[in-house]
C-alpha positions as CSV (number, residue, x, y, z in Angstrom):
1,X,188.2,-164.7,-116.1
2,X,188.7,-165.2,-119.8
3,X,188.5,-169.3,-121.2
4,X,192.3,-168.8,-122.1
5,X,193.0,-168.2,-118.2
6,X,190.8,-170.9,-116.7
7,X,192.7,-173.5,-119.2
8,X,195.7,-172.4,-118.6
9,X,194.7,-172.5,-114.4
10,X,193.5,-176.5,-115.1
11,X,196.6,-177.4,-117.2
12,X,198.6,-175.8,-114.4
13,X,197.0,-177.7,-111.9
14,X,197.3,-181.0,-113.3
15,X,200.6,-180.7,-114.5
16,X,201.6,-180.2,-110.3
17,X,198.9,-183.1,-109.6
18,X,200.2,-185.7,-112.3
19,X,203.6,-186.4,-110.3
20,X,205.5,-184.8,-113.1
21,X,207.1,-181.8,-111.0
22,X,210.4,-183.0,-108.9
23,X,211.6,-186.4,-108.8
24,X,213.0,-187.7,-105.3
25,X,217.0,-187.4,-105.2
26,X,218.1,-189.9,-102.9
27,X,219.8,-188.4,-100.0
28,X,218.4,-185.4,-100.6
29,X,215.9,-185.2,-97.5
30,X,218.6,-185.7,-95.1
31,X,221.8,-183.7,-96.6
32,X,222.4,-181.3,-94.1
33,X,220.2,-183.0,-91.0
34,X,220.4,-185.7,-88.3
35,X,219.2,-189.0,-87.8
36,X,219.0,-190.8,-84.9
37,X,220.6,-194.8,-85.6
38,X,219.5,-197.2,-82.7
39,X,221.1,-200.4,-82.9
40,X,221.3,-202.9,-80.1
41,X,220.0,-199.9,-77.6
42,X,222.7,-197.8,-78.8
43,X,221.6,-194.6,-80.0
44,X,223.8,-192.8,-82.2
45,X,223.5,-189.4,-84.2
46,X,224.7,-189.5,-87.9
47,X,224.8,-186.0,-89.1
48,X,224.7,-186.5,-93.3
49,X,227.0,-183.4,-95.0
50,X,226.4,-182.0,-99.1
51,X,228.8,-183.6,-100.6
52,X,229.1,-187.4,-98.6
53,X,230.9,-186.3,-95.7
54,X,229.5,-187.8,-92.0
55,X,229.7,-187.2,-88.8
56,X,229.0,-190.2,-86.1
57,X,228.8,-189.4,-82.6
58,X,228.2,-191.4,-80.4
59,X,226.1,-191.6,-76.5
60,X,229.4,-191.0,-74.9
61,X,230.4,-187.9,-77.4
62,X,233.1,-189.1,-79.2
63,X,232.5,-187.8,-83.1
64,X,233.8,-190.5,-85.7
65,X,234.5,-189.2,-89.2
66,X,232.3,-190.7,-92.0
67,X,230.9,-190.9,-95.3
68,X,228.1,-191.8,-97.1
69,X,226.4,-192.6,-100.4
70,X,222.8,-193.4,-101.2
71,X,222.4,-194.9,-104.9
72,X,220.9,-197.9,-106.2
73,X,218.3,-198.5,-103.4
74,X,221.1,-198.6,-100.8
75,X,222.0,-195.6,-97.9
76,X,226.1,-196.6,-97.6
77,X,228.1,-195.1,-94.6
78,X,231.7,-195.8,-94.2
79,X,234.1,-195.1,-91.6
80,X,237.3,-195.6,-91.4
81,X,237.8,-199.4,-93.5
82,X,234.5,-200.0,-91.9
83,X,230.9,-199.8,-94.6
84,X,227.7,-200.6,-93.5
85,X,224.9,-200.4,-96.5
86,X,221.2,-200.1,-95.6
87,X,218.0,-200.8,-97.7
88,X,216.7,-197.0,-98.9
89,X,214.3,-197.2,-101.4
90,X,211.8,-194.0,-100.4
91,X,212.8,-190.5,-97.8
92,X,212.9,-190.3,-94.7
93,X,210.1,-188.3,-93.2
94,X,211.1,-186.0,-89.9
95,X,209.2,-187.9,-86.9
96,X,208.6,-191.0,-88.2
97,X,211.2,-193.8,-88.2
98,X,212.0,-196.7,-90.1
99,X,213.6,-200.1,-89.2
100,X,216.6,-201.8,-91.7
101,X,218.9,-204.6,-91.9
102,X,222.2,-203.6,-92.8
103,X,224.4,-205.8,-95.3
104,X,226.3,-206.4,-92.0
105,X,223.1,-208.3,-90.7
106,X,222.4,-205.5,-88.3
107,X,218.8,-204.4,-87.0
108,X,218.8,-200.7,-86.6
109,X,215.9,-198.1,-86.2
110,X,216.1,-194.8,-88.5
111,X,215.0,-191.4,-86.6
112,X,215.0,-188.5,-88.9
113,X,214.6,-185.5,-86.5
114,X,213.5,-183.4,-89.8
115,X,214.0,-183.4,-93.3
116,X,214.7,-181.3,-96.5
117,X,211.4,-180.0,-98.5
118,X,211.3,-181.5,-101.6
119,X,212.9,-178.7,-104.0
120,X,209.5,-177.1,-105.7
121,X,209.1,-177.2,-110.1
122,X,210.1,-174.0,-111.3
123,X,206.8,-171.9,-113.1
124,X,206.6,-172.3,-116.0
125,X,205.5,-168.9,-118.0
126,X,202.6,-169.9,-120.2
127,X,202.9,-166.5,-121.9
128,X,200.7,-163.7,-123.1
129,X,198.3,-163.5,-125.8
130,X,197.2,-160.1,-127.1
């Protein structure tokens, strides 16, 4: 292995290991899945759409129309005249839930049944020397 590979190899490496690669999107983990919302023993499924749109259905079935928005350190979901925002400040990680008070006063427990990769850095071509 020449000494141009093996820097370029470390400068690679730390470049991924620094943090600098992909920053979180919020929303991003969940656009496209399910979560699981249990508040008050009521277990709902939220499915989160591209784009904000929402589905809401509920133990019984019924399937409510919704949106959603996640900015600002907030995960918003509105249905109907009806918004509820929640305290979202890191992703969700499939398996593992999370408990929130909603700006509605609200205890609920977050279930995300799996999540979105994080989108991988493209490679970056160091070149050729000759």
């Amino acid at each position: 292995m020449s000494k141009f590979t093996t820097i370029a190899g470390i400068a690679t490496f730390a470049l991924l290991a620094s943090g600098a690669s992909a920053q979180w999107v919020p929303g991003s983990e969940i656009a496209g899945q399910t979560v699981q919302v249990e508040t008050n023993g009521v277990v709902n499924n939220i499915s989160f759409q591209p784009g904000g749109a929402a589905t809401i259905t509920t133990p019984s079935g019924n399937v409510i129309p919704a949106s959603w928005t996640a900015n600002a350190g907030q995960l918003c979901l509105r249905s109907g005249t009806a918004s509820e925002c929640f305290p979202y400040s890191q992703p969700f990680q499939a398996g593992q839930s999370v408990t929130a008070t909603s700006s509605c006063g609200a205890t609920s427990r977050w279930l995300a049944n799996a999540t979105n990769q994080p989108a991988q850095p493209a490679a970056r071509s160091l070149g050729e020397r000759g």
